[in-house]
C-alpha positions as CSV (number, residue, x, y, z in Angstrom):
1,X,-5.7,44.8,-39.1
2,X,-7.1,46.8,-41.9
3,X,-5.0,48.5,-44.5
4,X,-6.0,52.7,-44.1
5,X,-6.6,53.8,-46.9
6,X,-6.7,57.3,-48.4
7,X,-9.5,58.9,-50.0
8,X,-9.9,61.8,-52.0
9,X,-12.0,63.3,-54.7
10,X,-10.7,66.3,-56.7
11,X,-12.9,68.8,-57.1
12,X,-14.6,68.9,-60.5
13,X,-14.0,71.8,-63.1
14,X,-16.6,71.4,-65.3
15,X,-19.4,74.3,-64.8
16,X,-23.0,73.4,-65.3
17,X,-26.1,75.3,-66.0
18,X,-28.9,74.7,-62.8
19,X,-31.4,71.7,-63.9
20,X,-33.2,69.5,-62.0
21,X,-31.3,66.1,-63.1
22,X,-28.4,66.0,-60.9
23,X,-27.4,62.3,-62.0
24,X,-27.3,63.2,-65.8
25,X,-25.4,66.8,-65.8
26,X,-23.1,64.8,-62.7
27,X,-22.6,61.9,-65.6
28,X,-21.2,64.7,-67.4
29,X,-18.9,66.2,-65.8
30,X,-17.3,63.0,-64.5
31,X,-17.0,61.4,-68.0
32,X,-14.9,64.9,-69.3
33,X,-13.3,64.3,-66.1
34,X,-12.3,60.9,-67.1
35,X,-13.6,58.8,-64.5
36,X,-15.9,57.2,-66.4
37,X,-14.6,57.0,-69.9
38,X,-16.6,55.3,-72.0
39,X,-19.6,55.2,-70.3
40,X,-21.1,58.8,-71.2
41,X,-22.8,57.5,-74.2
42,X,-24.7,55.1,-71.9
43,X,-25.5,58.3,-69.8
44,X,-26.9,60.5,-71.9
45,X,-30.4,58.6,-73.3
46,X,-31.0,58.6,-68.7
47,X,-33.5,61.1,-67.2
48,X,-33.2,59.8,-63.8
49,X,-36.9,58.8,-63.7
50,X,-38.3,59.6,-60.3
51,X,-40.6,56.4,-58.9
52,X,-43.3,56.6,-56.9
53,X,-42.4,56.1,-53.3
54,X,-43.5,53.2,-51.7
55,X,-43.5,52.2,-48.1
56,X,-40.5,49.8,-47.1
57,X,-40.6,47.3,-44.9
58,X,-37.8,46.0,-42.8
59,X,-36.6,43.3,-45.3
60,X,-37.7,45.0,-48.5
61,X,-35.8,43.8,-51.0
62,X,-34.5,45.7,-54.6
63,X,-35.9,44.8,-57.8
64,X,-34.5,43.9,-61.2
65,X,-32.0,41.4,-60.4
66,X,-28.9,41.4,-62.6
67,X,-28.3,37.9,-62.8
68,X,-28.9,34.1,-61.8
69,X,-27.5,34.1,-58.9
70,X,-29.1,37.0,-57.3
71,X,-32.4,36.1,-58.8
72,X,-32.3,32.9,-57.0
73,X,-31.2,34.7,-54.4
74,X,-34.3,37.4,-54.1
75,X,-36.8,34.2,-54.9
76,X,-35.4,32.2,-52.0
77,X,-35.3,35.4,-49.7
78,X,-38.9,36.2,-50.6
79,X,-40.0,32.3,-49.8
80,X,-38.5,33.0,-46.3
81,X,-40.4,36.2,-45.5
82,X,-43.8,34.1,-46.3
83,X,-42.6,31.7,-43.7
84,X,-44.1,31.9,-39.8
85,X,-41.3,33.4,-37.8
86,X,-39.1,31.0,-36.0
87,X,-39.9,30.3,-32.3
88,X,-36.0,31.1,-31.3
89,X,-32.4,31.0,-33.2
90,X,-31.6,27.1,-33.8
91,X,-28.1,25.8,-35.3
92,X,-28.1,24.6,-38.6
93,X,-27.9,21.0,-38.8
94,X,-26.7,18.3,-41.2
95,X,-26.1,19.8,-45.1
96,X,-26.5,23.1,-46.3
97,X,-28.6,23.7,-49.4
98,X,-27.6,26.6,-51.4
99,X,-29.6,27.2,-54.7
100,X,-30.4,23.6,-54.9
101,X,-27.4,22.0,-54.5
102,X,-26.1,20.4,-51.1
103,X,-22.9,20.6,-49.5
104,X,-21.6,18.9,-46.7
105,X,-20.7,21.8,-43.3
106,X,-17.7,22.8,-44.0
107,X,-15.8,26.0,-42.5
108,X,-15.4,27.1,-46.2
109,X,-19.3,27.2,-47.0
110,X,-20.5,28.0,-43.5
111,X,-23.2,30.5,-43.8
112,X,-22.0,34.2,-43.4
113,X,-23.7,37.0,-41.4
114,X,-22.3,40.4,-42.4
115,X,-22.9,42.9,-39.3
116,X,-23.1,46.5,-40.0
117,X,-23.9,48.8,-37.6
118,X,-24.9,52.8,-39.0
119,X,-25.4,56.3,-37.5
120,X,-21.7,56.2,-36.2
121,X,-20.0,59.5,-35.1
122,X,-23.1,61.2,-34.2
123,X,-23.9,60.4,-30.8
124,X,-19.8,59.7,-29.1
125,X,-21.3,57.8,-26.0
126,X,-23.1,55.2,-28.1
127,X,-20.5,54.9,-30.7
128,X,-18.2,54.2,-28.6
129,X,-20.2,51.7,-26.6
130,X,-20.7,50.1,-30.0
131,X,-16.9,49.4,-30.5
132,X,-16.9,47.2,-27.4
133,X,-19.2,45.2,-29.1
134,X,-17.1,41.3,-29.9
135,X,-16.5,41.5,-33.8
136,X,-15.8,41.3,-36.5
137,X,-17.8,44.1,-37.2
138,X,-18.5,47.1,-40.1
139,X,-19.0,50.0,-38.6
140,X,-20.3,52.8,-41.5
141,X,-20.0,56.5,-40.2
142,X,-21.8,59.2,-40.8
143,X,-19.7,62.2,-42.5
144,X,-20.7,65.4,-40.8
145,X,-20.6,63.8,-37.1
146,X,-18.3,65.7,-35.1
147,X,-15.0,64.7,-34.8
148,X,-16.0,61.5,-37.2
149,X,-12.3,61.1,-38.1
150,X,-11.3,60.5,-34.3
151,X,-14.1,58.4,-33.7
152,X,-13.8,56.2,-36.9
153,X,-10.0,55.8,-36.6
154,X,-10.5,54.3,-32.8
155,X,-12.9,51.9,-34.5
156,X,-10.5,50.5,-37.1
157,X,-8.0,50.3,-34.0
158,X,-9.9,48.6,-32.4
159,X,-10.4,45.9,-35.2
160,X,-13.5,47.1,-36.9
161,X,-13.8,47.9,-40.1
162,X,-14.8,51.5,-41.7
163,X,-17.8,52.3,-44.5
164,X,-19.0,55.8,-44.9
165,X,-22.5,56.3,-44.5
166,X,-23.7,58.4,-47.2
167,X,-26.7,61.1,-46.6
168,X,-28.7,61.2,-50.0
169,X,-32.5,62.0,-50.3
170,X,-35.1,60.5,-49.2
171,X,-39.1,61.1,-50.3
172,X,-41.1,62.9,-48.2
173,X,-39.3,65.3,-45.3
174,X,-37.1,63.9,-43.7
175,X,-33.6,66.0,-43.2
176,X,-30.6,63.6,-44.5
177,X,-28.3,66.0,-42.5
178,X,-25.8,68.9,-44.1
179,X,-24.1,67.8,-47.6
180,X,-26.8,65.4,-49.0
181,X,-26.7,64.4,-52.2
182,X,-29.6,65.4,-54.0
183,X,-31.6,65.3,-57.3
184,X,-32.2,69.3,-57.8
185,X,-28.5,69.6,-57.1
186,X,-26.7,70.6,-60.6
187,X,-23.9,68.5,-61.6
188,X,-20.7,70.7,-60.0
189,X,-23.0,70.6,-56.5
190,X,-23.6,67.1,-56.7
191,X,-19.6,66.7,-57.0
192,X,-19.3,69.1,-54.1
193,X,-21.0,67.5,-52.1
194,X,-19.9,64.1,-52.8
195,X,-16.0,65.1,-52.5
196,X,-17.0,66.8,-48.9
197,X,-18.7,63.8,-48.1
198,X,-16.0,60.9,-48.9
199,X,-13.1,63.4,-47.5
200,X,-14.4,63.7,-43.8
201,X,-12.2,60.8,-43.0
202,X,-10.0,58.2,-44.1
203,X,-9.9,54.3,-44.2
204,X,-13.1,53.1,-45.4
205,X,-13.7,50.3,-48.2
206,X,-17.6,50.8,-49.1
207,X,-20.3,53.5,-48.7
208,X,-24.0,52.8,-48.3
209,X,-26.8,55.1,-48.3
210,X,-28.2,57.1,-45.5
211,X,-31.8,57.7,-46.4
212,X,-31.3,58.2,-50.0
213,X,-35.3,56.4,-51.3
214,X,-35.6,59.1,-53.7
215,X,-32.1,59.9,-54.8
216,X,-31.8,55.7,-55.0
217,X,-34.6,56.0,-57.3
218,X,-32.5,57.8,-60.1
219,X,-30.9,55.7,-62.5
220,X,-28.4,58.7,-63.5
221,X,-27.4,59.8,-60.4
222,X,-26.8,56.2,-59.1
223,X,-24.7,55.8,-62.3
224,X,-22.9,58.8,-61.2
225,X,-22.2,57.6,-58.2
226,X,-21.4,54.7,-58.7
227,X,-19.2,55.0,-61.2
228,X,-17.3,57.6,-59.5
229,X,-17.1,55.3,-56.5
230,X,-15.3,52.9,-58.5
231,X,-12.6,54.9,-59.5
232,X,-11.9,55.5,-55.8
233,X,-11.7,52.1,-55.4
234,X,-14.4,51.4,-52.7
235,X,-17.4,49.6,-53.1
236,X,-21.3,50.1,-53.0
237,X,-24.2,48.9,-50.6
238,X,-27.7,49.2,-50.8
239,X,-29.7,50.0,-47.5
240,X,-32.7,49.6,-49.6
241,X,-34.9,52.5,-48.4
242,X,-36.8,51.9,-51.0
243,X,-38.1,49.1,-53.1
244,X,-37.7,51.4,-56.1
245,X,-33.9,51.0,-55.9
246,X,-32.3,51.3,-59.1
247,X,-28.7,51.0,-57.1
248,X,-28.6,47.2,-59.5
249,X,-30.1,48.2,-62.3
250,X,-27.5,51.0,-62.7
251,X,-25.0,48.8,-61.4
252,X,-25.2,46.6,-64.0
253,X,-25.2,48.9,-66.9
254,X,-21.8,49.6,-65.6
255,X,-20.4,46.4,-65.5
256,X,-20.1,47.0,-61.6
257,X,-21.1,44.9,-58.5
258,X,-23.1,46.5,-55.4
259,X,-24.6,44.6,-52.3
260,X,-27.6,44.5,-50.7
261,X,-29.1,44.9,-47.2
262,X,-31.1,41.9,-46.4
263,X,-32.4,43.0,-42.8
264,X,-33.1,45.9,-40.3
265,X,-32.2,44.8,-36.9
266,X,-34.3,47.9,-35.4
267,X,-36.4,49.6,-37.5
268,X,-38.7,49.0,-34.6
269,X,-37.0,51.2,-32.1
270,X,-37.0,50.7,-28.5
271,X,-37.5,47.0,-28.7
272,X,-35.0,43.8,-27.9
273,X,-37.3,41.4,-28.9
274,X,-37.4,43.0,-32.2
275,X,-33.8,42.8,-32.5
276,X,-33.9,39.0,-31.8
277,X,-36.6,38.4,-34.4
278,X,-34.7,39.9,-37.1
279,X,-31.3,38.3,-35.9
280,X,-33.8,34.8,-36.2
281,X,-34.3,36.4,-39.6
282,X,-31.1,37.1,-40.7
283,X,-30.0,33.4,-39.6
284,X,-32.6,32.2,-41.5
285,X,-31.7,33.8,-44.7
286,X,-27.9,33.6,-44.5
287,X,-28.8,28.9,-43.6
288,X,-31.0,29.0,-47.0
289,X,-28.9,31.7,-49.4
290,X,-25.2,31.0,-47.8
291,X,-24.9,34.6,-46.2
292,X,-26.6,37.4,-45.1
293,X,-26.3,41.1,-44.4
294,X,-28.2,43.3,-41.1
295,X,-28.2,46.6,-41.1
296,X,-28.7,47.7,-37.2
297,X,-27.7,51.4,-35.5
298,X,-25.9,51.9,-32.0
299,X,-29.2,51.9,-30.0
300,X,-29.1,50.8,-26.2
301,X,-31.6,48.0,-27.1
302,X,-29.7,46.9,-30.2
303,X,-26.4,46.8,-28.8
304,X,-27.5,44.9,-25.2
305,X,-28.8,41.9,-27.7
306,X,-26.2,42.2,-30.4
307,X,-23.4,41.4,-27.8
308,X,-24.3,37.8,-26.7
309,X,-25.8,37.1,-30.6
310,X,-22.7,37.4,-31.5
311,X,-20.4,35.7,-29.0
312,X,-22.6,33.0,-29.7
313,X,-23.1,32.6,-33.2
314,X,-20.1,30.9,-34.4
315,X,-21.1,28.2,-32.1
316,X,-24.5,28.0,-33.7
317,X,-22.7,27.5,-37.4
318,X,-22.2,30.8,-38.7
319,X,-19.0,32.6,-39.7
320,X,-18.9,36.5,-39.1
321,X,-17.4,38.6,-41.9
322,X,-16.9,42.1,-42.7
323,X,-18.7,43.9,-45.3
324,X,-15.7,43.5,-47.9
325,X,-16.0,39.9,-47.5
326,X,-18.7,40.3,-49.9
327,X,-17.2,40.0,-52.9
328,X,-15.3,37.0,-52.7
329,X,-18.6,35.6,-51.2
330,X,-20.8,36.8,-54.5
331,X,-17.9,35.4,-56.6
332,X,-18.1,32.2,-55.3
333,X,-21.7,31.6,-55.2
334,X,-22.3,32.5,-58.6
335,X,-20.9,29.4,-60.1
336,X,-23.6,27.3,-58.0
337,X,-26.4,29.3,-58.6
338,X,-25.3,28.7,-62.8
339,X,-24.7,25.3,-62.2
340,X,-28.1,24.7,-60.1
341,X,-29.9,25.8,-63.2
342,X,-28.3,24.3,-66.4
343,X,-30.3,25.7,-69.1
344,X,-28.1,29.1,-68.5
345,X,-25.2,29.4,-69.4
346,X,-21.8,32.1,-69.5
């Protein structure tokens, strides 16, 4: 079972004029604060450039790449989606090749699929009829659902395990719901919000954006964030609503790993067949890189093909792992992506 956890921000005392750079006042107030000491002077040269927004496709995939491994990664990922789409989902057969190198199928390096399924707590009836779903699974909650903490403690009782999912701005108009973080926020509003947001309920071990392409966008609030999210002791993931991310980019500055969506399950809504083909996807994906992570929402047609997928996986060669399982997967890949290419070195 999964350790509960509790989280709580304190509220910040630092008072800030109004500006229009939420990330960089935010930086502020959280390095006085102390939670992220010694890394204002890093802040301060960042205006949180707004980019462009671009359209994002369902397996658009963040720029700037922080190291070999994940550049590797992104290049392999990219070969894939220039690929015809598989005919149906096939075992993996004989070795596995990750970043060059074989290795013989082994339960250790079996390819990972990380399941997460967002939007929970809003609509009870189909988060519920998500936690009947065969696990393991991540289950990431939206904060200002009614009676989220009820709904998210069933699902870590019943074996699942929690992420918050975390309303920040997106371009154009779209509503993110009530306590999004935003980039005209000033820096005591951004913290606000943020502590409302990660108090709603306890138990979680990540938060990943809801929405959030334009607030992604801002290297100073992401630093913010980020940094602040550390020092609660939970971890980041990309949905990658945009391509202009700079979730790496800032993590990196910090010294800080965050994860990446790979896939939508159904970002075309309404169809099963969709779901399947980005289930093929993710398959795909997790056989060349050594895991993968799909991003899907308790929809009728998701869940109705998500249930035998997953019963049946396993069988096809694939281990399912939680979101947190992340880490120790990133950690131990790194060394073969280093070793695949031996002109870099630590």
């Amino acid at each position: 079972m999964l350790r509960m956890r509790k989280i709580r921000a304190g509220k910040p005392r630092l008072s800030a004029p109004r500006a229009g750079n939420a990330g960089l006042i935010a930086t502020v107030a959280i390095a006085f604060a102390g939670v992220a000491v010694g890394a204002i002077s890093a802040y301060m040269g960042e205006r949180g450039a707004r980019a462009t927004a671009k359209s994002t496709s369902e397996t658009a995939q963040p720029a700037e790449p922080e190291d070999a491994f994940l550049a590797e990664r992104d290049r392999i990922v990219a070969e894939i989606l220039s690929e015809p789409a598989p005919e149906r989902l096939t075992p993996p057969t004989g070795t596995l090749r990750a970043y060059g190198r074989a290795y013989q199928t082994q339960s250790a390096i079996r390819p990972k699929i990380v399941i997460i399924i967002d939007d929970m707590g809003i609509n009870r009836q189909a988060s519920e009829k998500a936690l009947e779903l065969p696990g393991p699974l991540t289950f990431s909650f939206l904060p200002y659902g009614r009676d989220v903490a009820e709904i998210a403690s069933a699902a870590h009782d019943a074996g699942g395990e929690l992420m918050l999912h975390l309303p920040m701005e997106p371009e154009g108009v779209e509503d993110p719901g009530p306590h999004a973080l935003t980039s005209f926020m000033t820096g005591a509003e951004f913290m606000r919000a943020l502590d409302w947001n990660l108090g709603r309920f306890d138990g979680y071990v990540g938060v990943n954006n809801h929405m959030g392409s334009k607030l992604t966008a801002d290297i100073a609030a992401m630093k913010t964030l980020l940094g602040y999210l550390d020092h609660k002791g939970v971890f980041f993931l990309d949905s990658v609503t945009t391509p202009d991310t700079a979730a790496r980019r800032a993590a990196r500055e910090l010294g800080l790993d965050v994860y990446a969506r790979d896939v939508f399950l159904d970002a075309e809504a309404g169809s099963e067949e969709a779901v399947r083909s980005q289930l093929a996807l993710a398959e795909r994906i997790a056989r060349k890189t050594g895991y993968a992570v799909a991003i899907g929402h308790p929809r009728k047609e998701t869940l109705a093909v998500l249930g035998p997928w997953l019963t049946s996986a396993p069988a096809r060669g694939f281990d399912l792992v939680y979101a947190s399982a992340l880490k120790t997967i990133h950690e131990n890949a790194k060394p073969k992506a280093l070793a695949a290419a031996p002109s870099l070195r630590l």
